[in-house]
N, C-alpha and C positions, 0 to 999 in steps of 0.2 A: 320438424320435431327434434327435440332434444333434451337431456337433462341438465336440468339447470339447479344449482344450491346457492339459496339468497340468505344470507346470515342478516339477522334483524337486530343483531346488537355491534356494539364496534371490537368486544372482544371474541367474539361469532366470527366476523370477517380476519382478525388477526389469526385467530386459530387455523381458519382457510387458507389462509397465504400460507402458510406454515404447512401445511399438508399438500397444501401442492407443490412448493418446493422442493418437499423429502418427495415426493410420489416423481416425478420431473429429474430426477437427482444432479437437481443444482447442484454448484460449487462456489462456497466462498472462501476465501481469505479476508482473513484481518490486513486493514489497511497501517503501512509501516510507519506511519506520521501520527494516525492520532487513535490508533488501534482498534475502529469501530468496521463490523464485518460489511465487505462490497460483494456484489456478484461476479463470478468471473464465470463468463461462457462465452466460447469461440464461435459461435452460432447468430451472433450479433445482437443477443436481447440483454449483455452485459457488459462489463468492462474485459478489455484483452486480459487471456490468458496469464501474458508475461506484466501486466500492470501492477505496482507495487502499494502506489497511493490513491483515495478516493476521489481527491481535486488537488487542482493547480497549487490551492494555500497550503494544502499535506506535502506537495511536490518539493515546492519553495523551503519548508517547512523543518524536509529532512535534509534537505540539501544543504542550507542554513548550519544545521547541526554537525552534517557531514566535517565540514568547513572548522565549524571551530575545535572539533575532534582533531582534525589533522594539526591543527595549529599545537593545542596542547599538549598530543604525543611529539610533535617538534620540539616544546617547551621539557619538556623528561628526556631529550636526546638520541630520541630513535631515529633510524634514517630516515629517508623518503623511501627509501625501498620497504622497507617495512614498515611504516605508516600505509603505502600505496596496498601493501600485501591486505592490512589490517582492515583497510576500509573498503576495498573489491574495488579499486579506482586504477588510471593509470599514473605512473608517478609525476608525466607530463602535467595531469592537473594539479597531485599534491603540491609540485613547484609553484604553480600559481598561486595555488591558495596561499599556501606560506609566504610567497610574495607580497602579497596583499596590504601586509600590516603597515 
């Protein structure tokens, strides 16, 4: 025996998910690549805790970005030490990246 709620329409069922998320007290964050909300729960029914992006191509994506961000605070004269500061990087990669060109 148990109780069971069947939603007979498809925004019946969104509603549903929706309340049992708040009721569950989920967590999300916004994903940093393409800014649509992921689930984060350490319990294993979502993405890790410390996970930034929702897939690979958001990964690639800001990573990508990261890159020519350093390049162009190069291009304006800042160090790598402050580039590495500015992007939360070590300055060992900022050098690569800058390398790149």
């Amino acid at each position: 025996m148990g109780l069971f709620i069947v939603p007979d329409t498809l925004i019946g069922c969104l509603w549903l998910q929706l309340a049992s998320a708040i009721a569950d007290f989920r967590k999300f964050r916004l994903c940093e690549g393409c800014k649509k909300p992921m689930l984060v729960a350490p319990e294993g029914s979502g993405y890790r805790t410390n996970r930034k992006t929702c897939s690979n191509a958001c990964r690639i994506r800001l990573y990508s970005r990261r890159k020519l961000e350093a390049r162009q605070l190069r291009d304006q004269k800042l160090s790598v030490r402050e580039i590495a500061k500015r992007l939360g990087t070590g300055i060992e990669q900022v050098k690569r990246w800058i390398a790149e060109r």
